[in-house]
C-alpha positions in Angstrom: 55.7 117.7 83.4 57.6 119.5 80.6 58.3 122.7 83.4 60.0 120.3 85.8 62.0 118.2 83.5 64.7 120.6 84.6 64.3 119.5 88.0 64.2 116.2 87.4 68.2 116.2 85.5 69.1 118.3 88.8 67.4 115.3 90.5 68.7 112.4 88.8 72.5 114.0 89.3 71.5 114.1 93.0 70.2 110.9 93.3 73.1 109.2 91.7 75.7 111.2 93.6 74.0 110.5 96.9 74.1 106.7 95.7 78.2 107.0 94.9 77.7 106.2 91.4 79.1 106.9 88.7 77.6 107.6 85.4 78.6 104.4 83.8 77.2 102.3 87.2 73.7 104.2 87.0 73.6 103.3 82.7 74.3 99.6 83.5 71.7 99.4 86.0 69.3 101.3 83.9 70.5 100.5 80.7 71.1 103.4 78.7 74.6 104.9 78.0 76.1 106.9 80.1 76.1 110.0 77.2 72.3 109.5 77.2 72.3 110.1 81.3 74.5 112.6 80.9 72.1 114.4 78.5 69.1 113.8 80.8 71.5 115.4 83.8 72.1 118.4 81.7 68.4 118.7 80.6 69.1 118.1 76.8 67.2 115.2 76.5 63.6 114.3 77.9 63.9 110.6 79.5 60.9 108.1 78.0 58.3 107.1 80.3 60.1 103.3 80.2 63.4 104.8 81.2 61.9 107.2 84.2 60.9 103.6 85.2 63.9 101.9 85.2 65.5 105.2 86.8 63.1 104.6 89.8 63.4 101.3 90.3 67.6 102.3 90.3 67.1 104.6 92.7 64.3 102.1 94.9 61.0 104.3 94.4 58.1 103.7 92.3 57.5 105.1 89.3 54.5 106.9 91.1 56.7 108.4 93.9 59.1 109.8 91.3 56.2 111.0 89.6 54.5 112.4 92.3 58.4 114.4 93.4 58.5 115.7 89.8 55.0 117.1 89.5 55.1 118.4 93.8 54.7 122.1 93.5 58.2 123.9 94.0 57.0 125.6 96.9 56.9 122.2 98.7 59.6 120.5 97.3 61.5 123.8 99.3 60.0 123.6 102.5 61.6 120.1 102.0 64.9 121.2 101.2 65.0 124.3 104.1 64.0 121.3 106.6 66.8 118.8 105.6 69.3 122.0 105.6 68.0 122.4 109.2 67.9 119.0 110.6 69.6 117.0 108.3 72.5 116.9 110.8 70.5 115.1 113.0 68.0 113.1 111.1 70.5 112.2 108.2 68.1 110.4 106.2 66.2 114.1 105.6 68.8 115.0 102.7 68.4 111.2 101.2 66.8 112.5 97.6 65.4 108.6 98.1 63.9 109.0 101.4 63.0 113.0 100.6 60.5 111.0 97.6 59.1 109.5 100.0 58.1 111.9 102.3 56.6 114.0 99.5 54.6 111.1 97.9 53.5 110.1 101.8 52.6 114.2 101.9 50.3 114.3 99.1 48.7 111.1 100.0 48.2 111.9 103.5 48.0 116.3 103.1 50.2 116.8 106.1 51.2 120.5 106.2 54.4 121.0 104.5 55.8 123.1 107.0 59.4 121.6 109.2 57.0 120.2 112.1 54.5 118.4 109.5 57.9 117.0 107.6 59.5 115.5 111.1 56.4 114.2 111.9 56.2 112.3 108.9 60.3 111.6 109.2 60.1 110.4 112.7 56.8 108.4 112.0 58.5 106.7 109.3 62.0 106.2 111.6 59.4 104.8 114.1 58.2 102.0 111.5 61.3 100.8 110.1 62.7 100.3 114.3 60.1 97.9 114.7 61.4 94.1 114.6 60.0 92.8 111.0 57.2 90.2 111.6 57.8 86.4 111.5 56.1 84.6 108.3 54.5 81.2 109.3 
């Protein structure tokens, strides 16, 4: 994990920007200071394993799914990128870091091709799922 941690403060600066939040509102919800986030955003610092946690739950993936993005090969985590860049105009949820997480957790699980048509498939399947009316409980 050590090789990606740079990623992962690229990542976190991302995730919290996409979010609108500020430094200090990301530290409250995860509480940490905000110096301590900033040092994880600037890769100074490595986050502890209870603090990746609480970052994930902030940012509504499981701690899995963030560790599955931060260990995806960098070759995927681009094909990613170059199809959000393409499409993301029309499919805005494509350049949701949140929603991007997703897609690559659901890749590795499922081995779709990341290529652009294996990633919309996965997008639209997904955008297909969360249309359909939620089922009554009894």
């Amino acid at each position: 994990m050590t090789s990606n941690l740079p990623v992962f403060g690229a990542r976190v600066r991302e995730w919290r920007a996409a979010h609108k939040w500020s430094l200090r509102q990301l530290a409250q919800k995860v509480q940490s200071s905000p110096a301590h986030l900033c040092m994880i955003e600037n890769d100074q610092v490595r986050p502890s394993l209870d603090l990746l946690s609480r970052l994930a739950a902030a940012f509504g993936l499981s701690l899995e799914a963030l560790l599955v993005f931060l260990s995806e090969d960098a070759r995927i985590r681009e094909s990613l990128d170059a199809c959000a860049r393409t499409f993301g105009d029309r499919y805005a949820r494509l350049r949701d870091p949140s929603w991007q997480a997703l897609l690559l957790h659901t890749r590795r699980l499922t081995a779709v091709e990341p290529s652009e048509q294996g990633w919309l498939r996965l997008h639209q399947t997904f955008e297909k799922v969360l249309s359909q009316p939620a089922l009554a409980s009894d």
